[in-house]
C-alpha positions as CSV (number, residue, x, y, z in Angstrom):
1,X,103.3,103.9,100.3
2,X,105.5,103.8,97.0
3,X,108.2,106.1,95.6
4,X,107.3,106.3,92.2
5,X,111.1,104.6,90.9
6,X,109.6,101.6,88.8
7,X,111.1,98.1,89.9
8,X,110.3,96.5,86.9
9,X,107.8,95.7,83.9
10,X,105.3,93.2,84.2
11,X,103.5,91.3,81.6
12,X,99.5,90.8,81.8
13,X,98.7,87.5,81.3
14,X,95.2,86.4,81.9
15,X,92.1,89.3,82.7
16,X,89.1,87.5,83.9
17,X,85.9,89.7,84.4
18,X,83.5,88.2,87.7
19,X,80.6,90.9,88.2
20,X,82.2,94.0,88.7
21,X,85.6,93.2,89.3
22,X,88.5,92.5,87.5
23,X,91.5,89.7,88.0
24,X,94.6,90.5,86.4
25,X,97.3,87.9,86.4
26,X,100.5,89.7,86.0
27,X,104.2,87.9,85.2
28,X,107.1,90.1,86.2
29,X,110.4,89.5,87.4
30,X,109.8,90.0,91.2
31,X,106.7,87.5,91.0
32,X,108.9,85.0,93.1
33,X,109.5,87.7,96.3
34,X,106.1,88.1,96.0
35,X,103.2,87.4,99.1
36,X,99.8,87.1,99.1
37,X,98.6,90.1,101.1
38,X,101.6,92.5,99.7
39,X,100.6,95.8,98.3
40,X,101.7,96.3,94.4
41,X,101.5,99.1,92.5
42,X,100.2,98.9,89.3
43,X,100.7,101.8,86.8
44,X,100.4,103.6,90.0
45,X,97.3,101.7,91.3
46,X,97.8,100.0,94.6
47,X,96.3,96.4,94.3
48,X,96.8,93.6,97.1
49,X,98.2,90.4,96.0
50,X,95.4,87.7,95.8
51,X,97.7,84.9,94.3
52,X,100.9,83.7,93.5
53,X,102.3,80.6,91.2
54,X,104.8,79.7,88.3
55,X,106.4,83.5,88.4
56,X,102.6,84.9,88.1
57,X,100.6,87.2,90.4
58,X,96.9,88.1,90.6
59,X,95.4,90.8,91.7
60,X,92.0,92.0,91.5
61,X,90.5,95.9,90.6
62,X,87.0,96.8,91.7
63,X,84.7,98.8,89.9
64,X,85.7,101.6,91.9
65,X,89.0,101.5,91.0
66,X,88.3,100.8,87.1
67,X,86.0,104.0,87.3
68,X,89.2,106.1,88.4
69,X,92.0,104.8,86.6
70,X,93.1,103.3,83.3
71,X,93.5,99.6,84.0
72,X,90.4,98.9,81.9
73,X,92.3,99.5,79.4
74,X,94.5,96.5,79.7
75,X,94.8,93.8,77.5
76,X,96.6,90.3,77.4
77,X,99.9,91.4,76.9
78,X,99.8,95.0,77.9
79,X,102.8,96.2,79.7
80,X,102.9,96.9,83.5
81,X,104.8,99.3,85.7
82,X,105.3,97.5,88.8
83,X,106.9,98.4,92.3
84,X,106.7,97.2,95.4
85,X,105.8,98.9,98.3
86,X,108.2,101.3,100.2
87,X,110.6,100.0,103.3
88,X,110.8,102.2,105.9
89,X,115.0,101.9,105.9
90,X,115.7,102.5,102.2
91,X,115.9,105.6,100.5
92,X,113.4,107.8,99.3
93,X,114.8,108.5,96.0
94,X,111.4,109.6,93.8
95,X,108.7,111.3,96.4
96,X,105.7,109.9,98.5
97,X,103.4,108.2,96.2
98,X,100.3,106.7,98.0
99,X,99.2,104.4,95.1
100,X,96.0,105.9,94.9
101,X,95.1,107.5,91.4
102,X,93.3,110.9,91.4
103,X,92.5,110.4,87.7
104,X,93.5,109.7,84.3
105,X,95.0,112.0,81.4
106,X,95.0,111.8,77.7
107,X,98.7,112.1,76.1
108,X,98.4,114.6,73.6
109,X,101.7,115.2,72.5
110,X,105.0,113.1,72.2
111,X,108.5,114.7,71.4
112,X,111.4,112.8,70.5
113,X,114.2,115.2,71.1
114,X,118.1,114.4,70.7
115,X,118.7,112.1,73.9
116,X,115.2,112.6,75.7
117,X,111.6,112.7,75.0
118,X,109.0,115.1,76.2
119,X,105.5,113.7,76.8
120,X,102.4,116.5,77.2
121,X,99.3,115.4,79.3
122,X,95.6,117.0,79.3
123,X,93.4,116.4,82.2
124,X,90.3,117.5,83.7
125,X,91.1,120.7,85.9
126,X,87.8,120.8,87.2
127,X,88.3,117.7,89.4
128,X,90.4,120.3,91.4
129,X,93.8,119.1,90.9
130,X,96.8,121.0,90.7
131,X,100.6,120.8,89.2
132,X,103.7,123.1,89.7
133,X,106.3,123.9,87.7
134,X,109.3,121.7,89.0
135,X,106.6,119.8,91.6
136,X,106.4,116.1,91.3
137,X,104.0,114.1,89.6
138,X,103.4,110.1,89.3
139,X,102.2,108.8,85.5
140,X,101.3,105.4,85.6
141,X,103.4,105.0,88.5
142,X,106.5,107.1,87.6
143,X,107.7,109.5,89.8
144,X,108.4,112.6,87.4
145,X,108.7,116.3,87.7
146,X,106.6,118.5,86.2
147,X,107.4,121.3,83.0
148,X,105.4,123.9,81.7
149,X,102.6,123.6,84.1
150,X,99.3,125.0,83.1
151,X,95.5,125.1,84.5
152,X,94.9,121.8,82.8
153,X,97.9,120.1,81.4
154,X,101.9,119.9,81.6
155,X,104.8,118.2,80.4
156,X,107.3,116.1,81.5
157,X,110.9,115.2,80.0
158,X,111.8,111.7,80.3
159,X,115.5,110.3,80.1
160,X,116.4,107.1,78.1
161,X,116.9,104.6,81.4
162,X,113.3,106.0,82.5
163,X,111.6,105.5,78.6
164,X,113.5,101.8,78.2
165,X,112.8,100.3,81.7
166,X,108.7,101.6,82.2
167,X,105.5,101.5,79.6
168,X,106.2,105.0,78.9
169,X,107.7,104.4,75.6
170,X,104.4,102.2,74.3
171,X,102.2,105.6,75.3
172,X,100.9,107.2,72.0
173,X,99.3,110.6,71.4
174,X,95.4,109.5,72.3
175,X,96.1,107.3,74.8
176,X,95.4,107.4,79.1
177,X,97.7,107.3,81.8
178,X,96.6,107.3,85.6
179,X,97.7,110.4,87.8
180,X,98.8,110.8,91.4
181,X,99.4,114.4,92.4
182,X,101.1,115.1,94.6
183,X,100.5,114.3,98.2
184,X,101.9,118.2,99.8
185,X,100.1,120.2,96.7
186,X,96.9,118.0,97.1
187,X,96.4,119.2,100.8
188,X,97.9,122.9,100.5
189,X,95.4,123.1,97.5
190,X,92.7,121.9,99.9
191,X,93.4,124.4,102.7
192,X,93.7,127.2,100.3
193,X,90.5,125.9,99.3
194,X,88.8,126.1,102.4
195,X,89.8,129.4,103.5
């Protein structure tokens, strides 16, 4: 379980392709508090750490997991949002983020306004996924409220600490993010389903 409050950028390094699945090797500053076994999330995709060495991690996305998200997008030197997983005694300061990515969006608009920037996201309504006006909502693992919701895209504004310390400010018009709705509206969106 993650909050969505990126601890830090990471740096892909090496992407090796065996069958189905893909290794990414990943340099960051947290590498060295790293285990093997610890849960990651990467642009908001929960990936176990397979190894560790010289301030480098590897983890590895199945084919299942490339199907959903964007990480097949990723190149040697792409940026990473990273964060470890949540601790039980700290705060919850962004909202309950399972690492699991519903789907992906395409940006289709990027604002630069005077001290913030407002980013516009199109996805696939018919996948049954909801936002809110003023609900949360994690791109590529950034906990972020939602603006001018609609049936199949919003907005959200984005302050200068969030654009300079998460990939957010590499994302162009065209380009695919992973989404996480969230967890409350995903199941009150299934029971209202079901009735």
């Amino acid at each position: 379980m993650f909050t969505g409050i990126i601890e830090t950028l990471g740096e892909v390094k090496n992407i090796v392709k065996e069958g189905t699945n893909i290794h990414f090797t990943v340099n960051s500053s947290i590498c060295a508090e790293l285990k093997i076994d610890q849960s990651v999330a990467h642009n908001g995709v929960c990936l176990t750490v397979v190894s560790l060495s010289d301030n480098v991690h590897t983890v590895t996305a199945i084919e299942e997991t490339l199907n959903k998200t964007s990480l097949g997008n990723l190149k040697v030197g792409s940026k990473v949002n990273l964060e470890r997983c949540m601790q039980m005694n700290a705060r919850l300061d962004g909202h309950i983020v399972q690492g699991h990515v519903d789907q992906t969006a395409k940006c289709i608009l990027v604002n630069e306004l005077d001290g913030s920037w407002e980013y516009r996201f199109k996805y696939d309504a018919a996948l049954g996924n909801v936002t809110v006006e003023k609900g949360s909502i994690c791109v590529n693992g950034i906990s972020l409220t939602v603006v001018n919701s609609q049936a199949d895209e919003f907005s959200v504004f984005i302050i200068p600490y969030t654009f300079e310390h998460t990939n957010l400010h590499e994302v162009k018009v065209g380009d695919t993010v992973n989404l996480e709705f969230d967890i409350i509206g995903k199941y009150v969106a299934r029971l209202m389903g079901n009735k």
